[in-house]
C-alpha positions in Angstrom: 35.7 -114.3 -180.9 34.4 -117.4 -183.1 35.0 -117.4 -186.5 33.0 -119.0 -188.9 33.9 -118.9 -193.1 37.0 -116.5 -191.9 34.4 -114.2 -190.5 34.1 -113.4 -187.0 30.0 -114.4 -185.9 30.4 -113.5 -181.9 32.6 -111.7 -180.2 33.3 -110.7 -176.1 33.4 -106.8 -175.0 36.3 -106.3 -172.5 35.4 -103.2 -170.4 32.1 -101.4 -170.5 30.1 -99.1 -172.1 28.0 -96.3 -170.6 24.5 -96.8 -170.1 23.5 -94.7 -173.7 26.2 -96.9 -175.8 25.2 -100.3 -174.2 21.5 -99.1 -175.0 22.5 -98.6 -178.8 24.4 -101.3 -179.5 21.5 -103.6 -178.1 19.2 -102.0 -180.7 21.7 -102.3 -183.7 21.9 -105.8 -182.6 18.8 -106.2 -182.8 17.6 -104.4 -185.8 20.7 -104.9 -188.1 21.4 -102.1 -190.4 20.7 -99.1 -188.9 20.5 -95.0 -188.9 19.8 -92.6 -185.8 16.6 -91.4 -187.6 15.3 -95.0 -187.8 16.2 -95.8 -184.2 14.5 -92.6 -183.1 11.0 -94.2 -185.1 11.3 -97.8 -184.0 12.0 -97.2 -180.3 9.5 -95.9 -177.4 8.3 -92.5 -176.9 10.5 -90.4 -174.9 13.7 -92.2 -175.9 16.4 -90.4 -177.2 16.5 -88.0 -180.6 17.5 -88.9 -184.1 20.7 -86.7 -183.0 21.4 -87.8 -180.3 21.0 -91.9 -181.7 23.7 -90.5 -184.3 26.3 -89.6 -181.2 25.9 -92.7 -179.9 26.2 -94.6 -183.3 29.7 -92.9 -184.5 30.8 -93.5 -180.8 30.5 -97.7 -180.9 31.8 -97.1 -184.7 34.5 -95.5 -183.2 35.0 -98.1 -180.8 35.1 -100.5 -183.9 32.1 -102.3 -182.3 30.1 -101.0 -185.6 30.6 -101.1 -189.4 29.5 -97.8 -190.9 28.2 -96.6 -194.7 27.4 -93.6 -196.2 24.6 -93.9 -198.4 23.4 -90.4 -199.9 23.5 -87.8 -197.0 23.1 -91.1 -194.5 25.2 -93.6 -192.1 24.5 -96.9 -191.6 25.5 -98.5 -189.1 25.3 -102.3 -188.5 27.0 -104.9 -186.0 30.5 -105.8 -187.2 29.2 -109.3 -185.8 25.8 -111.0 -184.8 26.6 -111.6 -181.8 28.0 -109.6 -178.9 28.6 -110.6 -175.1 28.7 -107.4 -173.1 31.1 -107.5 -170.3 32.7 -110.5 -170.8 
């Protein structure tokens, strides 16, 4: 990872995602702050569901690839850094 300011800014994924995941965290990237609803408006016809962008979301959180905050009945998710090289 670099740091910058004690913060990491860019970090390396070891391993892989599946094709859903890697798909979600490219759009938090980027977007920034995100919920599943929002995904679900921004992205193409046809792509996945609200719910289903919320499955993915908690997964990569889980994975400590996201941050996550509740705000009212929501999650946001956002990149715990800008920067992210998948399958490093």
């Amino acid at each position: 990872a670099e740091i910058a300011n004690g913060e990491p800014i860019k970090a390396t994924l070891l391993g892989s995602l599946d094709p859903g995941q890697e798909s979600t965290l490219k759009a938090v990237l980027e977007h920034g702050e995100v919920t599943g609803a929002e995904l679900e408006r921004r992205c193409p016809p046809g792509s996945p569901k609200a719910t289903a962008w919320n499955n993915r979301l908690k997964d990569l959180y889980l994975k400590r690839l996201l941050r996550r905050r509740k705000q009212g009945r929501e999650m946001f998710y956002s990149p715990i850094v800008k920067e992210i090289i998948l399958n490093g």
